[in-house]
VOLOZA-303721 format. One record per atom (N, C-alpha, C, O): residue in three letters; x, y, z. Coordinates in steps of 0.001 Angstrom, whole numbers, plus 500000, padded with zeros to 6 digits. Example, Ala and Ser with C-alpha at 12.3 -4.5 7.8 and 13.67 -1.06 7.14 Angstrom:
2
ALA513190494310507800ALA512300495500507800ALA513200496700507800ALA514236496681508465SER512850497750507080SER513670498940507140SER512900500030507870SER513409501138508039
% end
This chain:
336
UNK741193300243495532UNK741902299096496102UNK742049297998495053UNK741063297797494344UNK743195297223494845UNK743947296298493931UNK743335294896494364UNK743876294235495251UNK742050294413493630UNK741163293687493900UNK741442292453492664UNK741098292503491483UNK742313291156493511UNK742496290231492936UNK741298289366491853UNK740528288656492500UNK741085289355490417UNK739733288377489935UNK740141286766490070UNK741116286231490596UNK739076286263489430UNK739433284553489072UNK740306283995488373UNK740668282820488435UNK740788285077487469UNK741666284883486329UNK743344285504487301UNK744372284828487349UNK743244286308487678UNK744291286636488749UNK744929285066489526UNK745990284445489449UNK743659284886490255UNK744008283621491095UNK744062282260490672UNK744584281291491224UNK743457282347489639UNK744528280730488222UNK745506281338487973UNK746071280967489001UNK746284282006487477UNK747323282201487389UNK748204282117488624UNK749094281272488723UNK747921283049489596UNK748977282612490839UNK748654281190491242UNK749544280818492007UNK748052280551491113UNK747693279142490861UNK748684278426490034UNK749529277722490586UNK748645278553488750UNK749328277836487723UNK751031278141488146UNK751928277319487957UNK751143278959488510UNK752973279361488808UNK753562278776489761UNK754777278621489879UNK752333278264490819UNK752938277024491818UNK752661275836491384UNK752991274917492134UNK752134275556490360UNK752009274458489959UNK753837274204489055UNK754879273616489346UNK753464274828488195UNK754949275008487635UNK755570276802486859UNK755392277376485784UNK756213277068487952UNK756525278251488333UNK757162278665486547UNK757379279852486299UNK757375277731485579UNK758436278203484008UNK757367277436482996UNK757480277026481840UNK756156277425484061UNK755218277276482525UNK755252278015481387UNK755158279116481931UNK755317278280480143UNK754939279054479241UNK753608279820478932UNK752896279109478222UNK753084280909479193UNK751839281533479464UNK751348281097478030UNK750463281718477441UNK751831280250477630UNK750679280070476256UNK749785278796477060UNK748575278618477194UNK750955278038477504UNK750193276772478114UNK749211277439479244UNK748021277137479338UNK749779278254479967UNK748496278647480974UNK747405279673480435UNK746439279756481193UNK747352280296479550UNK746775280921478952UNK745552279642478079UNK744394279936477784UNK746174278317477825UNK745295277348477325UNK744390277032478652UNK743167276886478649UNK745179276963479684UNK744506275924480832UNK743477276832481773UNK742658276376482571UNK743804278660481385UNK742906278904482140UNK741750279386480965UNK740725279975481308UNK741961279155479966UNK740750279297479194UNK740770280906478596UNK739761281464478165UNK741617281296478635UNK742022282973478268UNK742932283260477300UNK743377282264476729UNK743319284247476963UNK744522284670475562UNK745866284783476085UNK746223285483477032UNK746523284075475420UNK747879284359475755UNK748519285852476138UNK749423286012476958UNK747905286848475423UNK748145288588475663UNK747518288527476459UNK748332288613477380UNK746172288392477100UNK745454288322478197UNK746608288069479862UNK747017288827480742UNK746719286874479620UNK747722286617480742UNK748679287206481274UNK748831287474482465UNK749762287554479865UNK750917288541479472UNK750583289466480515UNK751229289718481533UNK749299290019480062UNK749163291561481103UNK748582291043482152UNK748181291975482848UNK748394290286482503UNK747916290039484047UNK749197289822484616UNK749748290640485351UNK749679288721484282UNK750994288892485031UNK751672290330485852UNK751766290751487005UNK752061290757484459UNK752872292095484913UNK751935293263485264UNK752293294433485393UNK750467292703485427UNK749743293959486630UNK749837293463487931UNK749833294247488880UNK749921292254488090UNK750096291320489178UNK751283291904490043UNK751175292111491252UNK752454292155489288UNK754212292028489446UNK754625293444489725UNK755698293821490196UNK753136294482489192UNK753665295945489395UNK752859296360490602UNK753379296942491555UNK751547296042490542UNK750553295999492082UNK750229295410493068UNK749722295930494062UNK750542293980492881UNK750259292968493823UNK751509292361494675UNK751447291514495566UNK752753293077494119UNK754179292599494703UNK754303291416494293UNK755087290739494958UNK753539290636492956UNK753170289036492715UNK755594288788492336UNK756118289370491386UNK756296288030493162UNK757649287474492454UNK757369286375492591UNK756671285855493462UNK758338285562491019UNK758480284223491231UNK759739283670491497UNK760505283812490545UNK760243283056492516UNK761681283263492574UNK762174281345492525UNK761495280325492638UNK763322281530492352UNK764069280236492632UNK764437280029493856UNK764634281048494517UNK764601278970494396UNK766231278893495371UNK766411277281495663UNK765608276348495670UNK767969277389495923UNK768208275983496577UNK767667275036497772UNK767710275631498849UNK767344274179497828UNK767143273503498846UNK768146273025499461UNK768978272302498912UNK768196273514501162UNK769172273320502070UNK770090271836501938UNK771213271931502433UNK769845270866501505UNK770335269965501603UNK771565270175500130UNK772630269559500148UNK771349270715499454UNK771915271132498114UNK772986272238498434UNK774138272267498001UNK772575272855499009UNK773476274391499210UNK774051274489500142UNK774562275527500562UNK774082273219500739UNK775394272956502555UNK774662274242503299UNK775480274772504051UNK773541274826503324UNK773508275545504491UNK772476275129505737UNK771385274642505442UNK772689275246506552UNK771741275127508016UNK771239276564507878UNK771849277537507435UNK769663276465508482UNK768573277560508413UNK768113277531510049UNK767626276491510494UNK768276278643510867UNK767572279303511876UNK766434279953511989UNK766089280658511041UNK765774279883512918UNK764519280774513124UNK765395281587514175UNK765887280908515076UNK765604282694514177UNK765825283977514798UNK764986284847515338UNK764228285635514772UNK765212284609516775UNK763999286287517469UNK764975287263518335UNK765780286960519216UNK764690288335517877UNK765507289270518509UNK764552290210519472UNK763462290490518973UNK764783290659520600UNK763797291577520872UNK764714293224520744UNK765916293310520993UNK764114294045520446UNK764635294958520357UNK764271296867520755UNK763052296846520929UNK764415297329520817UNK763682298955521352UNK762913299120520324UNK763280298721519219UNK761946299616520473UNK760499299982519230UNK761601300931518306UNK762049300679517188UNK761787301748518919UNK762629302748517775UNK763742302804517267UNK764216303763516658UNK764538301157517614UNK765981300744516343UNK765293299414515592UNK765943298799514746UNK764064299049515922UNK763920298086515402UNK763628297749514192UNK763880296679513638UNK762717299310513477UNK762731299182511988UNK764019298832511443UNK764049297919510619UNK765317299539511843UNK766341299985511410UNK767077298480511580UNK767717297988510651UNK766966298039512437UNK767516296248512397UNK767142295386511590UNK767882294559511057UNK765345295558511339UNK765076294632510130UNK764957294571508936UNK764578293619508253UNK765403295991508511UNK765674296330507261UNK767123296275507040UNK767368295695505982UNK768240296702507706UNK769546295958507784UNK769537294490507696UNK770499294033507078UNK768871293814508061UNK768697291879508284UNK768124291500506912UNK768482290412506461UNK767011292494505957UNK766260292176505172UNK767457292324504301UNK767570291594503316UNK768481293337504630UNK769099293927502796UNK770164292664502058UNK770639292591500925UNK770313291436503677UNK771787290728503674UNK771486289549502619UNK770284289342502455UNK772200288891502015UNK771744287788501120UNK771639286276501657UNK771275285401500872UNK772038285881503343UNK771539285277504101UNK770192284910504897UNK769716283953505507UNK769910286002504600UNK768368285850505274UNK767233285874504341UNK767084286221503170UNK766170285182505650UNK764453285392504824UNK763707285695505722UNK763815285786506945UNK762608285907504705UNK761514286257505914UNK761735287216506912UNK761049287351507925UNK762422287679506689UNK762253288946508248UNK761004289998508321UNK760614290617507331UNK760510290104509435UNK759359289937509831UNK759344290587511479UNK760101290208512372UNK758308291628511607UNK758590292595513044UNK756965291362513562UNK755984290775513108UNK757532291571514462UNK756410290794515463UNK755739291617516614UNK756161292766516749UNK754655291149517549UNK754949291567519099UNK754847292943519589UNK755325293438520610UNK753986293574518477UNK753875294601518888UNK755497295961518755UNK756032296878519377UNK755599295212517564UNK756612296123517231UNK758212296053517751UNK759143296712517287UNK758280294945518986UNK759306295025519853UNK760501293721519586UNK761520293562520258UNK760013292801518323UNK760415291425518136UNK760574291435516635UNK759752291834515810UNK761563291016516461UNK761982290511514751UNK762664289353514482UNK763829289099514789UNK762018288785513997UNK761796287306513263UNK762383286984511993UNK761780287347510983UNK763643286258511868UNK764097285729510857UNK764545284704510212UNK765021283826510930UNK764553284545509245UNK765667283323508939UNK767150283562508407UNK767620284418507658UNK767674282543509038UNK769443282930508544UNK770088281658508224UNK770274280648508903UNK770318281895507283UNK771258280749506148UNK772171280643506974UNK772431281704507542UNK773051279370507412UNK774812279765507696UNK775167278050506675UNK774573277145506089UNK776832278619507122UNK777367277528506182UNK777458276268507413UNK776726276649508326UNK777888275336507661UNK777698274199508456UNK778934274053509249UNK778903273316510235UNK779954274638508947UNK781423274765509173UNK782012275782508882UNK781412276518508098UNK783737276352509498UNK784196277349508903UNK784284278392510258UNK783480278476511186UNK785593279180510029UNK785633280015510842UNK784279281315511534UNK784060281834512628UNK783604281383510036UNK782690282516509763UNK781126281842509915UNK780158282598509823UNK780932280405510147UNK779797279925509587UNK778739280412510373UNK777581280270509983UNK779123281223511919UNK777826281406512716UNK778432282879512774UNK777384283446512465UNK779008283541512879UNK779667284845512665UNK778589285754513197UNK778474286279514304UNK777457285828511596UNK776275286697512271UNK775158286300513351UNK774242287024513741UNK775439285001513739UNK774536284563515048UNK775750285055516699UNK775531285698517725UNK776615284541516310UNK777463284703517392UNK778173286251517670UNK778683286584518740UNK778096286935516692UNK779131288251516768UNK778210289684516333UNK778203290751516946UNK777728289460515536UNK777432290621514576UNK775793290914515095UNK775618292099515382UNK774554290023515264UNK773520290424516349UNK774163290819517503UNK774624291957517585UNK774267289892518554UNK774527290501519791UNK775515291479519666UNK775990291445520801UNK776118292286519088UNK776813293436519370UNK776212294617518640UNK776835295664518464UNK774911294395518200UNK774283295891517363UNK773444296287518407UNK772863295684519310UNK773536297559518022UNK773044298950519173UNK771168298532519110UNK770339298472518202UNK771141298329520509UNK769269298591520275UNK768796296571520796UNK767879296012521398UNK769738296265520285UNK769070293968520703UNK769428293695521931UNK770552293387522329UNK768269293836522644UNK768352293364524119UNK768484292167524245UNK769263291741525098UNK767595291111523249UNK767477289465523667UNK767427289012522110UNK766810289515521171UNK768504287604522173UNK768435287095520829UNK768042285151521372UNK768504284495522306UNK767424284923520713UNK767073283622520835UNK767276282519519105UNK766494282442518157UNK768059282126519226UNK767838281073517850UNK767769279373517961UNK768289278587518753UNK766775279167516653UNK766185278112517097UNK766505277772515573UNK766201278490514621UNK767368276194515490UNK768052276013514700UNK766395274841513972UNK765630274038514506UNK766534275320512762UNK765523274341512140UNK765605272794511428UNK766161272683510335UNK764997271562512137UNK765042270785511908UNK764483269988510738UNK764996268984510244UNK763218270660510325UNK762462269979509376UNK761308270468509322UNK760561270835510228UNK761161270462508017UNK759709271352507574UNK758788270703506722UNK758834270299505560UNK757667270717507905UNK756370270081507193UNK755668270386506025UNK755294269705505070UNK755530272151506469UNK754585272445505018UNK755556273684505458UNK756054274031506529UNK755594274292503836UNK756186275614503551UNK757241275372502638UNK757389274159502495UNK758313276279501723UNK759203275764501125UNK758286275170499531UNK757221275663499161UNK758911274211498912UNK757849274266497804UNK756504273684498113UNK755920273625497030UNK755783273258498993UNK754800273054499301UNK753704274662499607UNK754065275395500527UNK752788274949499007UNK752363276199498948UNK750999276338500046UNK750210275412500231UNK750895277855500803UNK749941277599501221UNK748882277541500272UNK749031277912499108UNK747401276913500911UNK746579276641500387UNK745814277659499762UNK745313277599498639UNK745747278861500798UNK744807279917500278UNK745316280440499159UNK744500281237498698UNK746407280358498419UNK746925280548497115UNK746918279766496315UNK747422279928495204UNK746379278807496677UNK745965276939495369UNK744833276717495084UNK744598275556494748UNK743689277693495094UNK742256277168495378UNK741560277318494217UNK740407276907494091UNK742194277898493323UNK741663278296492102UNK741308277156490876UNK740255277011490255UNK742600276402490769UNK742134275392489848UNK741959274522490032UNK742578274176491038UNK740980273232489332UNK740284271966489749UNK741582271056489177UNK742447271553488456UNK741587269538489642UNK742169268642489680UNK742616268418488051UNK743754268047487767UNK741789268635487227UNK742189268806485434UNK742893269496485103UNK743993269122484697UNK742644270384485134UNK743551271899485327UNK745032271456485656UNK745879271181484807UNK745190271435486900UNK746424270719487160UNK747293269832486776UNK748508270017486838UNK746717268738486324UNK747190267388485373UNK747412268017484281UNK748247267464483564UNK747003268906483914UNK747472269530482079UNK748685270290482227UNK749602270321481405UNK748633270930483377UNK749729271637483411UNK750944271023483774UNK751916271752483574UNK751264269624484368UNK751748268532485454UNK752479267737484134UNK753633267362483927UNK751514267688483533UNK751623266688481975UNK752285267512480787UNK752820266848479900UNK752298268824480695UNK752884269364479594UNK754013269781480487UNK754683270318479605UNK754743269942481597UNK755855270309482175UNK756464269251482112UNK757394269201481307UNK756207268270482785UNK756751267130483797UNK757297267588484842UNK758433267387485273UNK756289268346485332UNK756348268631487379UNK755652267853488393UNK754445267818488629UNK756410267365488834UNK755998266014490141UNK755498266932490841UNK755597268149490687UNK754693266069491991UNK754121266134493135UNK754672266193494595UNK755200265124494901UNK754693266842495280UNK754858267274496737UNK754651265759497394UNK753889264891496969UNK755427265688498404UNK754854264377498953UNK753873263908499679UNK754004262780500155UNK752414264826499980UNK751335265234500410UNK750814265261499332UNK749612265476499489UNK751169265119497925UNK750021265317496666UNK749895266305495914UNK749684266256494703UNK750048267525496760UNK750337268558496221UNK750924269095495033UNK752099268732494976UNK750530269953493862UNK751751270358493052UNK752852271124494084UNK752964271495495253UNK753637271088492704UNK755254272046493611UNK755841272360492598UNK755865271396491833UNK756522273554492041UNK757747273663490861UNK758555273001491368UNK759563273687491539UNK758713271763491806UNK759592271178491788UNK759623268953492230UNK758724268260492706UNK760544268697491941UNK760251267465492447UNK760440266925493619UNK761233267508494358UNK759791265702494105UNK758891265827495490UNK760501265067496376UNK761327264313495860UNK760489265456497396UNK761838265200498461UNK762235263394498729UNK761642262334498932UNK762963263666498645UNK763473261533498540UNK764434261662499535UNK764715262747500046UNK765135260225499938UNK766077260173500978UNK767347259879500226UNK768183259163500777UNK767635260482498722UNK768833260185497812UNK769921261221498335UNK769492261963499219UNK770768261345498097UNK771667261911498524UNK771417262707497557UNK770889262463496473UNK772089264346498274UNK772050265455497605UNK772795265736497049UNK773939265451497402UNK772555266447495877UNK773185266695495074UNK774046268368495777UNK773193269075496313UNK775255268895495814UNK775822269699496257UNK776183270695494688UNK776853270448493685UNK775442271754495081UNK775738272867494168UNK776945273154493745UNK777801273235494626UNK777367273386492349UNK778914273680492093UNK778658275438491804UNK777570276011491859UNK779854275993491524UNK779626277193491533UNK778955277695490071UNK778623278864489877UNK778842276854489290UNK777931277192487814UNK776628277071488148UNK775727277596487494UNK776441276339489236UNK774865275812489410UNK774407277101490365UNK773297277624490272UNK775224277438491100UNK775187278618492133UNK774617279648491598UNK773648280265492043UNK775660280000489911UNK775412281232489154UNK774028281594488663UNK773542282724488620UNK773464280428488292UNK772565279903487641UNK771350280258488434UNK770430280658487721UNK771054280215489920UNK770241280283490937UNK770536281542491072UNK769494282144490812UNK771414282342491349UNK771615283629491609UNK770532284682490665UNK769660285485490998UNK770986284303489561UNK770222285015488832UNK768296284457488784UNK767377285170488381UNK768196283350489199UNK767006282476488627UNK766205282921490502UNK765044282568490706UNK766999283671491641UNK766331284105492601UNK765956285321492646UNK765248285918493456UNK766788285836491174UNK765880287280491565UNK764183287269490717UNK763096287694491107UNK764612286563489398UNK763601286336488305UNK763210285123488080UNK763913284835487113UNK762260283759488412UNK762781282862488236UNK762024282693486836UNK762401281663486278UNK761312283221486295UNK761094283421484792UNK762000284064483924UNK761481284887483171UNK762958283939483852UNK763997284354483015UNK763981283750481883UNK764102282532482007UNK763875284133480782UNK764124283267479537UNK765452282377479567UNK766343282765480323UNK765659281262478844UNK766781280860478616UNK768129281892478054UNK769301281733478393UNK767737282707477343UNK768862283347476934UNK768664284403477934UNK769578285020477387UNK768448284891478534UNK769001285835479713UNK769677285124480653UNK770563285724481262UNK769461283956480921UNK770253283156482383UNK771565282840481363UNK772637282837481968UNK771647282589479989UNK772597282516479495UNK773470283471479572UNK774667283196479643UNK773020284767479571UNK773476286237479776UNK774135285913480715UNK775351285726480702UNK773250285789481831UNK773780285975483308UNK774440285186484045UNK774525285263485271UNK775116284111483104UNK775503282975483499UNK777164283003482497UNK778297282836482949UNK776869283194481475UNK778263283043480497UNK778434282244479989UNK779565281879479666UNK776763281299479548UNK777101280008478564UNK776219280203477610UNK776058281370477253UNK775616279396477112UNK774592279068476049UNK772886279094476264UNK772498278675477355UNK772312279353475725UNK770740279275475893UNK770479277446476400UNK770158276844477425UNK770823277126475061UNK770751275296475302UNK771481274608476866UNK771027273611477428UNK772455275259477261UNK773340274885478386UNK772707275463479854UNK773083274984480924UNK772085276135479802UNK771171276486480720UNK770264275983481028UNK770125275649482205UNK769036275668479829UNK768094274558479642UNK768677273725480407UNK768238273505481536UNK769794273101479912UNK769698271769480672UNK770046271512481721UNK769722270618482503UNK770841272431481776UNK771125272569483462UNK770274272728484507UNK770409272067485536UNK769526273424484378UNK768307274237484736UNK767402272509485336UNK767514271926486414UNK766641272181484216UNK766420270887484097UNK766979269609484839UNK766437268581485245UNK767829269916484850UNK768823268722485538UNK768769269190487066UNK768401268285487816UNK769031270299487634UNK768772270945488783UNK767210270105489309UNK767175269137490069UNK766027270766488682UNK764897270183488891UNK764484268971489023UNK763451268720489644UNK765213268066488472UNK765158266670488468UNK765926265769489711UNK765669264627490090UNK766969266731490194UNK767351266450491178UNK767508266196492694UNK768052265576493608UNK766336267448492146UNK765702268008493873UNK766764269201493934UNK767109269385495101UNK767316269969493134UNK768307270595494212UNK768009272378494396UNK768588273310494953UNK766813272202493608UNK765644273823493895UNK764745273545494062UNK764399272377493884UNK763734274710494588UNK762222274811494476UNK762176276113494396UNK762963277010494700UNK760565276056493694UNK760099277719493129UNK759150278191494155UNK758218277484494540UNK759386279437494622UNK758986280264495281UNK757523281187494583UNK757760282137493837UNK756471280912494813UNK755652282252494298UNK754926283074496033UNK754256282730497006UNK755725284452495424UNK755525285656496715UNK754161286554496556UNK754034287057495439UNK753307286782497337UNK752068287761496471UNK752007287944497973UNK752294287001498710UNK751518289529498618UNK750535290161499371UNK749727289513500101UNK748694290157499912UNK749418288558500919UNK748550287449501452UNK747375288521501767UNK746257288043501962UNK747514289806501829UNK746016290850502298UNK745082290884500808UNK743869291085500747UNK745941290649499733UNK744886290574498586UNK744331289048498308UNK743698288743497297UNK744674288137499376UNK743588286986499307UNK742959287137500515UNK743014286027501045UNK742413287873501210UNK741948287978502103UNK742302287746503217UNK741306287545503912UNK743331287653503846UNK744220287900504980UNK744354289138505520UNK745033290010504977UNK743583289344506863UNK743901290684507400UNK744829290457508991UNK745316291378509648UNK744891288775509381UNK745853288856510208UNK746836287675510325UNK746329286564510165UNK748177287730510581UNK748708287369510335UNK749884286604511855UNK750733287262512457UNK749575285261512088UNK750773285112513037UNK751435284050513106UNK751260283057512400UNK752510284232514248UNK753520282988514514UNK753264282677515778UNK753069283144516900UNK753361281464514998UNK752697280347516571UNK753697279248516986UNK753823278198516356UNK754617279667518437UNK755270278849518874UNK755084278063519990UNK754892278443521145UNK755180276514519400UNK754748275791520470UNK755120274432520824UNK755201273486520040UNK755346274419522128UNK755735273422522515UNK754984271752522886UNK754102271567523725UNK755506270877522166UNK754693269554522308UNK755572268372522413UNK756557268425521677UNK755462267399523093UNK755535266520523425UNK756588265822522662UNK756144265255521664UNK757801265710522842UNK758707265107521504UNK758025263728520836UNK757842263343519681UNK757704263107522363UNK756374261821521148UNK755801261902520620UNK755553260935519900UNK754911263349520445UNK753754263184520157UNK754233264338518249UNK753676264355517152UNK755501265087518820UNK755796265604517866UNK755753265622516111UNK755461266614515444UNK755954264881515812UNK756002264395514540UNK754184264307514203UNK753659264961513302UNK753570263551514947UNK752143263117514217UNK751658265120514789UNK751938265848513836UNK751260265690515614UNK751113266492515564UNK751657267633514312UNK750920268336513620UNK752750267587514281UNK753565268715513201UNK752805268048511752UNK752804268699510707UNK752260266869511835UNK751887266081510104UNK750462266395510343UNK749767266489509331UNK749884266577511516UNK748196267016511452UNK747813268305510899UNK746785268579510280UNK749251269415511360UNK749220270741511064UNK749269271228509609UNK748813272190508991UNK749867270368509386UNK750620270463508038UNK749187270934507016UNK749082271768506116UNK748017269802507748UNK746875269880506813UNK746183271039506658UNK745454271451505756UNK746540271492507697UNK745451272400508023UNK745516274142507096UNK746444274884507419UNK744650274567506164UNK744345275518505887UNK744607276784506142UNK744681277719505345UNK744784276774507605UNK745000278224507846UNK746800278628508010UNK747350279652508416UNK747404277214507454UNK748482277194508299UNK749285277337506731UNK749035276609505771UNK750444278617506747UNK751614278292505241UNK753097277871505972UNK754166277843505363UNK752894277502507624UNK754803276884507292UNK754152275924508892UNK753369276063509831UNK754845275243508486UNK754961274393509760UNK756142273372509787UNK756390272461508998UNK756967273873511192UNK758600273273511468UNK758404272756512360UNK757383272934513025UNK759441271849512691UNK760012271409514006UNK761312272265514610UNK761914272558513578UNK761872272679515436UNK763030273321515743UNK763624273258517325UNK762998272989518350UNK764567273485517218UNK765148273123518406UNK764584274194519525UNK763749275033519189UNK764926274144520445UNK764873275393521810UNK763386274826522675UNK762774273766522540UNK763087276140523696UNK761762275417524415UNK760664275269523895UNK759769274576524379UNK760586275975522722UNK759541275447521874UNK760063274685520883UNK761139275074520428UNK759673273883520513UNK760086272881519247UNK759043273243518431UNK759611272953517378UNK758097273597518121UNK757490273422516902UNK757118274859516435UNK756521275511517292UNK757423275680514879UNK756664277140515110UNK755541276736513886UNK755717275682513277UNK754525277504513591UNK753988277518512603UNK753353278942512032UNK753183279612513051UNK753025279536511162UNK752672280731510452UNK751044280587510102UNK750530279765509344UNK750496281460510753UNK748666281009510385UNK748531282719509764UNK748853283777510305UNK747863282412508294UNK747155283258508144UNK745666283357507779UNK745244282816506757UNK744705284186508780UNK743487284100508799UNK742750285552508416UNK743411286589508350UNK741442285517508192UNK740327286552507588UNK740549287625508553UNK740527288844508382UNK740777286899509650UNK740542288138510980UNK741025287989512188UNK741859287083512195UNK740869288485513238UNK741329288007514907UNK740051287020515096UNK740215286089515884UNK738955287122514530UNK737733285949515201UNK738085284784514829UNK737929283842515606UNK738804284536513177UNK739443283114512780UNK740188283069513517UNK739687282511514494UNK741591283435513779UNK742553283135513985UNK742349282470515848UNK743046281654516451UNK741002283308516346UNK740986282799517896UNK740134281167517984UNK740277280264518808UNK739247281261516799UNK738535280495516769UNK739509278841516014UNK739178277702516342UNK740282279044515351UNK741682278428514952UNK742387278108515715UNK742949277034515501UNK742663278714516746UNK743945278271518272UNK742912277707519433UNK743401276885520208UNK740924278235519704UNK740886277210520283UNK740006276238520138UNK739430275545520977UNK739955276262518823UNK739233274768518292UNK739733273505517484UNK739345272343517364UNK740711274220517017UNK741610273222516028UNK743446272893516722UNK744314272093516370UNK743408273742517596UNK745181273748517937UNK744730272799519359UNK745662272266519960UNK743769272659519717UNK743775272824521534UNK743658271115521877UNK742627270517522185UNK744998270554521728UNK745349269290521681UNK746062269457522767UNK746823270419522867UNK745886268336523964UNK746981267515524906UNK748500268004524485UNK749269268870524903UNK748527267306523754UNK749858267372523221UNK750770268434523019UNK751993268347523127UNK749954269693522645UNK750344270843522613UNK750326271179524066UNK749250271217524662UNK751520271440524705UNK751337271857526354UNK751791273520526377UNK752220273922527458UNK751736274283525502UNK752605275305525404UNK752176276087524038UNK752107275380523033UNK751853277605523886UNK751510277966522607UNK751921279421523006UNK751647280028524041UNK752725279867521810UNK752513281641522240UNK752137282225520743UNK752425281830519613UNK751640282945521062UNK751235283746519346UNK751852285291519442UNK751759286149520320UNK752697285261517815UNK753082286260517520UNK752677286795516650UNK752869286241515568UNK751786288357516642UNK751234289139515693UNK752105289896514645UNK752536291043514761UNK752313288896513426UNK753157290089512477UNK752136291259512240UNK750947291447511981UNK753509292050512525UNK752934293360511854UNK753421294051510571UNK752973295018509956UNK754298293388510397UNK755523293789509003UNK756040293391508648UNK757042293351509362UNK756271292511507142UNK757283291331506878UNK757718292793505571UNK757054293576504892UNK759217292504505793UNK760224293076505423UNK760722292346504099UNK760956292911503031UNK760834291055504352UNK761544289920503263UNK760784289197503560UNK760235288977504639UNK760636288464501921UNK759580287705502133UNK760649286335502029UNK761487286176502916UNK760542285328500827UNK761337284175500317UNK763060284839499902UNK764169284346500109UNK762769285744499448UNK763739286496498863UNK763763287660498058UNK764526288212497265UNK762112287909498795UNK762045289206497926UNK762188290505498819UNK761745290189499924UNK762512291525498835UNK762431292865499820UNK760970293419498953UNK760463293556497840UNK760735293639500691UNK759128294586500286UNK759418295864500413UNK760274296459501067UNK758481296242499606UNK758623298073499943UNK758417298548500694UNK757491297978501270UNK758915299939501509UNK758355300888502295UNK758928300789503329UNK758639301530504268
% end
């Protein structure tokens, strides 16, 4: 069994700190050889499913993001969420529920003949989806470049500042590192189609050297740099790091939808945010307004988590969904 070390977990450490560090610099900060790292990485990337990916932030890329539940027959349902996983709209898809529920996210454009197409036309008419429910997403507490925790635990507060200080990668607005800079109320910057190109390629790899995005782009090494750069400074990406959550010790995994109090909403969704066991926490429209993603050691955390730490007034409403299979992760397809 593919048994993560300390040196494993500074590194997936250092890549959310700043996802285009140079492994010499992290190779300084975790106290190891630059060849050292080199091959951790890419044992990481060949066994651990470790990707580092790019992508736009919704406010940048004109798209509106759904939480999607479909229920579906046990035996078309693989076959739906691996069709949902292959599309370049979606994330996260994810079988729930005992096999009978699949969970996604879906990009649309905001306008346009086509902009809900696959919510309105193309689910409800595939063979096997009895019930579709979408719950249009309002705002996200933690998740997105904010990382869960059980993947940040590795390096101390120094550590971080070296790496913070030789990038110039800001802080999350919780404190947090982030590959990216922390969310403002400036107006967004709207992707042109060079900046598009640029992400395309920087979501499959987001370690790409400069001269490969130059490749893959049709300009210059230097023209990328700065673009690249200028993107980051803008807010108009964040870096994704994807790894196996069972090789940090995660053996269960769920979605927790729940309904609370629109008053009480906001300070609740900012309490969650804190909490450890938790890597996404939204607000969203429908009868539940709020979902969140807990991953815990076991079913004894995860019970001992919903009724010692969740079991607030405020929360009048909770259902838990047992993943059993995430298909897509940020943007990566899993195997098998």
């Amino acid at each position: 069994m593919f048994v993560l070390d300390e040196l494993d977990r500074g590194l997936i450490h250092a890549l959310h700190v700043d996802a285009r560090a140079p492994f010499t610099l992290v190779a300084d900060v975790l106290g190891s050889s630059t060849q050292t790292v080199v091959r951790r990485y890419r044992r990481l990337y060949a066994r651990a499913g470790l990707r580092v990916v790019a992508l736009p932030t919704p406010r940048s890329s004109g798209t509106h993001q759904w939480f999607v539940r479909l229920t579906a027959a046990t035996r078309s349902a693989h076959d739906i969420a691996v069709a949902l996983a292959r599309r370049p709209d979606t994330s996260w898809v994810r079988l729930t529920s005992g096999g009978t529920e699949i969970v996604a996210i879906i990009h649309t454009a905001p306008a346009g003949p086509d902009a809900h197409t696959l919510l309105l036309r193309d689910i409800p008419r595939t063979a096997g989806i009895t019930a579709v429910s979408a719950h249009y997403l309002l705002h996200t507490y933690l998740g997105g470049p904010t990382a869960w925790r059980g993947r940040v635990d590795a390096l101390d507060a120094h550590q971080e500042a070296r790496l913070r200080s030789a990038t110039g990668t800001a802080q999350t607005p919780n404190g947090e590192g982030a590959s990216g800079p922390a969310v403002s109320d400036s107006p967004a910057h709207l992707l042109t189609d060079a900046d598009r190109l640029l992400l395309s390629a920087l979501r499959e790899d987001a370690r790409l050297s400069y001269a490969e995005l130059a490749t893959a782009t049709g300009t210059t090494a230097s023209t990328a740099a700065r673009r690249l750069a200028e993107l980051r400074a803008l807010g108009a990406l964040f870096f994704d790091v994807d790894i196996d959550p069972t090789l940090l010790g995660v053996t269960v995994s769920a979605l927790l939808w729940m309904q609370v109090a629109p008053a009480h909403l906001d300070t609740v969704a900012t309490a969650l945010a804190r909490h450890d066991e938790l890597a996404v926490v939204a607000a969203t429209t429908g009868p539940t307004n709020l979902v969140a993603h807990a991953l815990c050691r076991d079913a004894e955390a995860l019970h001992h988590y919903l009724t010692r730490r969740v079991a607030w007034d405020a929360v009048t409403r909770i259902e838990t969904a047992p993943v059993l299979r995430t298909y897509k992760a940020a943007a990566t397809l899993r195997a098998g």
